[in-house]
Chimera marker file (.cmm) of the C-alpha trace (Angstrom):
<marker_set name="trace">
<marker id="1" x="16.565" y="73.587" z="-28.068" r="1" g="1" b="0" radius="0.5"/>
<marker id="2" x="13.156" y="72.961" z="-27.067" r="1" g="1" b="0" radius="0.5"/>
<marker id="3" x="11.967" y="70.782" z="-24.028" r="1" g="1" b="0" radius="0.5"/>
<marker id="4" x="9.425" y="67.905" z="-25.049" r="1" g="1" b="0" radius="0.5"/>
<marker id="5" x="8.562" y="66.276" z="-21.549" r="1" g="1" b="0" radius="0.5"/>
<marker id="6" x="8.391" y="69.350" z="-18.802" r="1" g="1" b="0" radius="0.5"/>
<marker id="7" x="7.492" y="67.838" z="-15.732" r="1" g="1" b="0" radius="0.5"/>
<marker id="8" x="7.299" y="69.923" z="-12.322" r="1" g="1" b="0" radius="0.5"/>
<marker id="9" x="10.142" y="69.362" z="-9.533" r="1" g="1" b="0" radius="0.5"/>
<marker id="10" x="7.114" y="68.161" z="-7.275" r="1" g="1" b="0" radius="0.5"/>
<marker id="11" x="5.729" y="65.571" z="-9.737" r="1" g="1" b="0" radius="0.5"/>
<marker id="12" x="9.480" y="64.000" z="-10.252" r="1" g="1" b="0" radius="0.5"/>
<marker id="13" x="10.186" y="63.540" z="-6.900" r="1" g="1" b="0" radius="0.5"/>
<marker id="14" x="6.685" y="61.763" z="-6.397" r="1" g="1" b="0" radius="0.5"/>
<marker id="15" x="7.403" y="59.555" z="-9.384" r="1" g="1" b="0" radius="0.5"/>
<marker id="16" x="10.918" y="58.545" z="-7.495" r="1" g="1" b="0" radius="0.5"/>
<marker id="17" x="9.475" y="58.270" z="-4.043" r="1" g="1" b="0" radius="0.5"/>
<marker id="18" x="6.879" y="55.626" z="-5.585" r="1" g="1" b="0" radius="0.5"/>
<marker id="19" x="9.964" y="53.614" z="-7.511" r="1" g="1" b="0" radius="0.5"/>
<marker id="20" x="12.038" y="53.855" z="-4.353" r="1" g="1" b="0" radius="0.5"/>
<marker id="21" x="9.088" y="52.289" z="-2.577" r="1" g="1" b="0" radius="0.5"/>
<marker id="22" x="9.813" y="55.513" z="0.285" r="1" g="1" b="0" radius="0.5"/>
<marker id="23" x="6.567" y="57.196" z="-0.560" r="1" g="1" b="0" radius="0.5"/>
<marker id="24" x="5.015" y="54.405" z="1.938" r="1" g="1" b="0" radius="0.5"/>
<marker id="25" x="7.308" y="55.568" z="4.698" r="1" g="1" b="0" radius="0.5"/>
<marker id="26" x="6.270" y="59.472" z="4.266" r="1" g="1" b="0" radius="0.5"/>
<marker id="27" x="2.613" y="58.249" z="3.944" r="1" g="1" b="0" radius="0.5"/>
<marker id="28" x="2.769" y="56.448" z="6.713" r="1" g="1" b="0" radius="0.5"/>
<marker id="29" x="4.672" y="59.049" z="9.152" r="1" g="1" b="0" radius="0.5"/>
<marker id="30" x="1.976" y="61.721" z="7.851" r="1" g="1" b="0" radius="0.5"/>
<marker id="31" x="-1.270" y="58.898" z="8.508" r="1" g="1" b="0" radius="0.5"/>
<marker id="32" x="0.515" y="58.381" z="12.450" r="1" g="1" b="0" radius="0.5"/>
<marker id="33" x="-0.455" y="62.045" z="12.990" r="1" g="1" b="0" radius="0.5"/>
<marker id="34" x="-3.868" y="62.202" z="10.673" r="1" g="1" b="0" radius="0.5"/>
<marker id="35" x="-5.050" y="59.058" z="12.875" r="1" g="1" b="0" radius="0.5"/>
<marker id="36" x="-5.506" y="60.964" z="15.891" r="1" g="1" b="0" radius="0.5"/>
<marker id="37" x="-7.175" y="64.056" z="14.303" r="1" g="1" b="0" radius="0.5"/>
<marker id="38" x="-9.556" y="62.156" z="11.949" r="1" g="1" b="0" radius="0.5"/>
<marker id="39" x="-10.154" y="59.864" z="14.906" r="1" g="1" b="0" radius="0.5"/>
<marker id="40" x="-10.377" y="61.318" z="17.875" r="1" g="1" b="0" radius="0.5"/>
<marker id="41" x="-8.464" y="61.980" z="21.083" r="1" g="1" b="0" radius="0.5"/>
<marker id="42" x="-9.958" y="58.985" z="22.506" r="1" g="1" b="0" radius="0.5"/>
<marker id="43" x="-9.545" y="56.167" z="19.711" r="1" g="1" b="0" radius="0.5"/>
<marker id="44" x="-6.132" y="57.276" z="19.542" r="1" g="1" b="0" radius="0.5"/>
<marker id="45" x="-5.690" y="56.749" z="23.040" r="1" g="1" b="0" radius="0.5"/>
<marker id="46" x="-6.969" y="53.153" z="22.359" r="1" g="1" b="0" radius="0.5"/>
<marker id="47" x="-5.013" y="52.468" z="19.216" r="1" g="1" b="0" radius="0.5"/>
<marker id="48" x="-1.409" y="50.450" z="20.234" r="1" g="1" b="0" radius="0.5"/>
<marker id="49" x="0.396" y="50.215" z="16.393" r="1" g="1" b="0" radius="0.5"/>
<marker id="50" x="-0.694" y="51.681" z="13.453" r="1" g="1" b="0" radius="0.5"/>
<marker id="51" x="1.171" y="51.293" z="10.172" r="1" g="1" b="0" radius="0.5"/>
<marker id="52" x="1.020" y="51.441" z="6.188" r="1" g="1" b="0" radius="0.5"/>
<marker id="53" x="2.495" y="48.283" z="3.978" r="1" g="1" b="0" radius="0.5"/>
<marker id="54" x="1.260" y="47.579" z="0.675" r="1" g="1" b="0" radius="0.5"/>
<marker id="55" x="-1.828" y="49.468" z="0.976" r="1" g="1" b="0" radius="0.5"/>
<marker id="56" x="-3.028" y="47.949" z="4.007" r="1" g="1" b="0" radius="0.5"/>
<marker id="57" x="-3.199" y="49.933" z="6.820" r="1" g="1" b="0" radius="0.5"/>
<marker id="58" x="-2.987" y="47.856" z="9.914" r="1" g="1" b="0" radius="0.5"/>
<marker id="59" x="-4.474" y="48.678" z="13.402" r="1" g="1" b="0" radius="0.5"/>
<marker id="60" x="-3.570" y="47.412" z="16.559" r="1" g="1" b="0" radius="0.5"/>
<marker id="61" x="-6.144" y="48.416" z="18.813" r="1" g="1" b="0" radius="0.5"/>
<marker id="62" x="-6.734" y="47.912" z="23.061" r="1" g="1" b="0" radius="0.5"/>
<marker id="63" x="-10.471" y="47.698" z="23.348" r="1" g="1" b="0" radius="0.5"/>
<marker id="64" x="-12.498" y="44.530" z="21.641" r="1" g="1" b="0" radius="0.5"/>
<marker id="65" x="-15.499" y="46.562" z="21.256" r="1" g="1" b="0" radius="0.5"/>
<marker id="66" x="-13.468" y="49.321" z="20.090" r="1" g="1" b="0" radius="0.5"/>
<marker id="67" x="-12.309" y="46.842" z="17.504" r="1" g="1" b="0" radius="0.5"/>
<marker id="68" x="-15.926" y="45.689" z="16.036" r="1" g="1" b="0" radius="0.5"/>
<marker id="69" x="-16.904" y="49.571" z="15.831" r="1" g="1" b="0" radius="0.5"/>
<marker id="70" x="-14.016" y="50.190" z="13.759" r="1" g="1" b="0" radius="0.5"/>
<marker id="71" x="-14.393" y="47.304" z="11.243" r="1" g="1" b="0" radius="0.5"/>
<marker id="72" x="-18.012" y="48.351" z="10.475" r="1" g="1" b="0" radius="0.5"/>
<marker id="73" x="-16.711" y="51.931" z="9.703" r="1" g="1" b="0" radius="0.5"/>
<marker id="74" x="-13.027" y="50.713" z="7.906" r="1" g="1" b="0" radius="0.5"/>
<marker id="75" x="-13.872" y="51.996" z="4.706" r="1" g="1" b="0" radius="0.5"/>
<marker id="76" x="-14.944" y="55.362" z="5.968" r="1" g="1" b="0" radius="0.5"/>
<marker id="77" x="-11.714" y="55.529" z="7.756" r="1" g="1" b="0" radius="0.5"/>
<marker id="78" x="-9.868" y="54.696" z="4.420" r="1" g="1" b="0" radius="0.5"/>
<marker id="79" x="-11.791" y="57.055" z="2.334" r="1" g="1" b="0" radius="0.5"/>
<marker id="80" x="-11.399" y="59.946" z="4.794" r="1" g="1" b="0" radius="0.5"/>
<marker id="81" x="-7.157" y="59.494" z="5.446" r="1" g="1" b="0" radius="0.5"/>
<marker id="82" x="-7.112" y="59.015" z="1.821" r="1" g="1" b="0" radius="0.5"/>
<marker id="83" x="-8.967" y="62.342" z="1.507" r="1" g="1" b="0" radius="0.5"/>
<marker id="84" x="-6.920" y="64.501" z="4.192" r="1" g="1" b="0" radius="0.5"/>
<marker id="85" x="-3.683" y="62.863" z="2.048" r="1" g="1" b="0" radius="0.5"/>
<marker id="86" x="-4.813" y="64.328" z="-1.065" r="1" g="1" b="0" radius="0.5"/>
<marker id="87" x="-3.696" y="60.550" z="-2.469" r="1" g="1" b="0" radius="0.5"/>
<marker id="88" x="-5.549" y="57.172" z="-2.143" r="1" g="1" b="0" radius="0.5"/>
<marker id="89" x="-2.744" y="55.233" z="-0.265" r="1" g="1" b="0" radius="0.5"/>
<marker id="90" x="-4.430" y="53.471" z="1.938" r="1" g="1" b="0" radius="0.5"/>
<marker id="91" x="-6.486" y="50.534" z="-0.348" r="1" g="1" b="0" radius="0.5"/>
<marker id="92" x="-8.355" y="48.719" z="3.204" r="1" g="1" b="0" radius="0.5"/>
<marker id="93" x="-7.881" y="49.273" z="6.723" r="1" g="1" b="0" radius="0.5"/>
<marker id="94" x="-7.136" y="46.164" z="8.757" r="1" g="1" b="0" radius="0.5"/>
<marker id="95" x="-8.013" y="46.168" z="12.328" r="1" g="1" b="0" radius="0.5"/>
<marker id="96" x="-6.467" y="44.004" z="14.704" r="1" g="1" b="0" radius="0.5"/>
<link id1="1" id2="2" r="1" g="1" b="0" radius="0.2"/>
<link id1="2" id2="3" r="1" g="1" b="0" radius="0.2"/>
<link id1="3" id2="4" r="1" g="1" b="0" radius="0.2"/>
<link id1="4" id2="5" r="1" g="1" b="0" radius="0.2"/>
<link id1="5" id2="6" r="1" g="1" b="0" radius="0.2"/>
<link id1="6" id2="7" r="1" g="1" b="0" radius="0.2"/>
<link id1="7" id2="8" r="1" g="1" b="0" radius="0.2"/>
<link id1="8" id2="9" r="1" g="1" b="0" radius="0.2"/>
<link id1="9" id2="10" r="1" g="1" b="0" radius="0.2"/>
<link id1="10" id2="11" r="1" g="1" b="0" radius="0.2"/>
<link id1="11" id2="12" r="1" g="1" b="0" radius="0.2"/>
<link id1="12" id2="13" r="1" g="1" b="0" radius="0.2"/>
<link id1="13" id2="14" r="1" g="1" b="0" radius="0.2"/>
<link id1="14" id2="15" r="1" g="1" b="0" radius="0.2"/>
<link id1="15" id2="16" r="1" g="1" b="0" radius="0.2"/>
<link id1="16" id2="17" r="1" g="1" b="0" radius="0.2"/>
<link id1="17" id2="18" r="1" g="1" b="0" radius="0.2"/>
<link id1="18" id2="19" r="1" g="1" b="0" radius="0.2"/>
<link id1="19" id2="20" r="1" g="1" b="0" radius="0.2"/>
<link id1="20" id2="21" r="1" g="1" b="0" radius="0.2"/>
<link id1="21" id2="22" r="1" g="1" b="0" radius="0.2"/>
<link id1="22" id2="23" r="1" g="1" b="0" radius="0.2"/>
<link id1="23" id2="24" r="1" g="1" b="0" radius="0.2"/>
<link id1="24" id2="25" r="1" g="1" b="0" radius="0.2"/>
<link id1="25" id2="26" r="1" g="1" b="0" radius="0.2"/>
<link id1="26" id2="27" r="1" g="1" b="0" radius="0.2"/>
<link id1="27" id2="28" r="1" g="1" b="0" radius="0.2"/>
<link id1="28" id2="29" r="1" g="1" b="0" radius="0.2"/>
<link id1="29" id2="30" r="1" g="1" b="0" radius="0.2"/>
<link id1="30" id2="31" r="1" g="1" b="0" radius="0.2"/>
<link id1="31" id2="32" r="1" g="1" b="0" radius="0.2"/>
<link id1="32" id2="33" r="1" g="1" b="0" radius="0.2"/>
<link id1="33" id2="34" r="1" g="1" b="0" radius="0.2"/>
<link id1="34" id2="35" r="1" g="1" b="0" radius="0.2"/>
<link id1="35" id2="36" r="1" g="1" b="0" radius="0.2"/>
<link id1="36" id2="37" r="1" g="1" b="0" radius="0.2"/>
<link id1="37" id2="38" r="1" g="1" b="0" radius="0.2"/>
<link id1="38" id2="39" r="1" g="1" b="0" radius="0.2"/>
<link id1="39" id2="40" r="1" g="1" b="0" radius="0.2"/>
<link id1="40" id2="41" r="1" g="1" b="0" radius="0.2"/>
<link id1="41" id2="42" r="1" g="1" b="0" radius="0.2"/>
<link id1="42" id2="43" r="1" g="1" b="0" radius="0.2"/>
<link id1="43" id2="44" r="1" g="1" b="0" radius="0.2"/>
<link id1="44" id2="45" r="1" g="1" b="0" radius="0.2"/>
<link id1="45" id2="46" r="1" g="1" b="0" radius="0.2"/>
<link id1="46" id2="47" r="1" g="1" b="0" radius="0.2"/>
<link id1="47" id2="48" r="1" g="1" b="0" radius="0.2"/>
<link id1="48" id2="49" r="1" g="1" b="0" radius="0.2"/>
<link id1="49" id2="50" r="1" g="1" b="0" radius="0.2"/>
<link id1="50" id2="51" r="1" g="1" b="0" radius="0.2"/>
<link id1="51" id2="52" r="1" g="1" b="0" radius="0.2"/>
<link id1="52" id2="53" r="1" g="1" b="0" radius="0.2"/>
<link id1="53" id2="54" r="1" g="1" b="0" radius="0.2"/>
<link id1="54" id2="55" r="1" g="1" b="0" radius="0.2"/>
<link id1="55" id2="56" r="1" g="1" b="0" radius="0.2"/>
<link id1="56" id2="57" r="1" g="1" b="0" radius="0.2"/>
<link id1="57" id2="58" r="1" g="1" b="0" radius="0.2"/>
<link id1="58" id2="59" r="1" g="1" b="0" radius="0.2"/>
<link id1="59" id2="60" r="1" g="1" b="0" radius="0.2"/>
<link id1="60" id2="61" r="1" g="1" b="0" radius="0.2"/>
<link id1="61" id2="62" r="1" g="1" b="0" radius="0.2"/>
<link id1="62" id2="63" r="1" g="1" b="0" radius="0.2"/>
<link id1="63" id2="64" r="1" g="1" b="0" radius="0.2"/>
<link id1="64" id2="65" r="1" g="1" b="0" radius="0.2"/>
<link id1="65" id2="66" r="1" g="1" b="0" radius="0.2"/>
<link id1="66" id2="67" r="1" g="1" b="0" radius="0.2"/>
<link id1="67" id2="68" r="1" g="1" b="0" radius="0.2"/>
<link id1="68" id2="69" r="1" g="1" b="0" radius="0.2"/>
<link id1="69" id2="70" r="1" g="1" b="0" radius="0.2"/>
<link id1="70" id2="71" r="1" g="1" b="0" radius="0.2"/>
<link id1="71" id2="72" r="1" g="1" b="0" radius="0.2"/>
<link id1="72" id2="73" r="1" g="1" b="0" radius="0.2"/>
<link id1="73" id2="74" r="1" g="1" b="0" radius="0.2"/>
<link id1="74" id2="75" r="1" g="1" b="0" radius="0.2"/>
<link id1="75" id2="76" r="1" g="1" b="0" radius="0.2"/>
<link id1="76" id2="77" r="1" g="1" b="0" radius="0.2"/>
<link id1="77" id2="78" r="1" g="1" b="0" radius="0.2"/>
<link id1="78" id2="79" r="1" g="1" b="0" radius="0.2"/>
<link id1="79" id2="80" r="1" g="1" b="0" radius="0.2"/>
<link id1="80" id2="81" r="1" g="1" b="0" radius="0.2"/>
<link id1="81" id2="82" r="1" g="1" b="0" radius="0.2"/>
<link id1="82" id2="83" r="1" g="1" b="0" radius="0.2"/>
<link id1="83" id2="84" r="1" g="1" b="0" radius="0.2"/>
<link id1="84" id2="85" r="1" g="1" b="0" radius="0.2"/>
<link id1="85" id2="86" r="1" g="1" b="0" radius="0.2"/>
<link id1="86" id2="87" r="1" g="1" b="0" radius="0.2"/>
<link id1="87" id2="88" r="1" g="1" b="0" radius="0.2"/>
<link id1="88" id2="89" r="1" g="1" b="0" radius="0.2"/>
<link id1="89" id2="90" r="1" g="1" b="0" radius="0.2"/>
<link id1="90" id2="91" r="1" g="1" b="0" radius="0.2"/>
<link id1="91" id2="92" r="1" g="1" b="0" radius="0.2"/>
<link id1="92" id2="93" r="1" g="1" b="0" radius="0.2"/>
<link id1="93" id2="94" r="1" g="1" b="0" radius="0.2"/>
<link id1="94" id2="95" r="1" g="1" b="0" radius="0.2"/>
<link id1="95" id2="96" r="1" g="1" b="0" radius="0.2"/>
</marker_set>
């Protein structure tokens, strides 16, 4: 009997983390530690929440001008966590 629709172990269990919706919550766990590496010892320092829903990845930050910095470079940010996950998760970055 031959097989018709090989698939690897690693592309099936993407395809069910993306239908369970839980590919968001191992995203999001990996971004937490990218953020600080990307970033920078001290953004991360200045950063109080950050987490992934929906493609939005939200920001909490301490500093106001650390805030309008950020928001001029958000789609650098996205397009270089995006990068470093090998998967473009992260649609905009929202800073707050």
């Amino acid at each position: 009997m031959q097989r018709r629709n090989e698939q690897s172990v690693a592309e099936i269990l993407r395809q069910y983390l993306k239908i369970t919706q839980l590919d968001n919550v191992v995203f999001a766990d990996r971004i937490a530690s990218l953020w600080q590496e990307t970033l920078g010892d001290k953004i991360a320092k200045e950063t109080d929440r950050i987490f992934l829903q929906n493609g939005y990845l939200f920001v909490n930050l301490k500093s106001p001008s650390l805030k309008t910095e950020l928001m001029m470079r958000r789609t650098m940010i996205a397009h270089r966590l995006n990068e470093k996950l090998g998967s473009d998760v992260i649609k905009t970055v929202v800073i707050r």
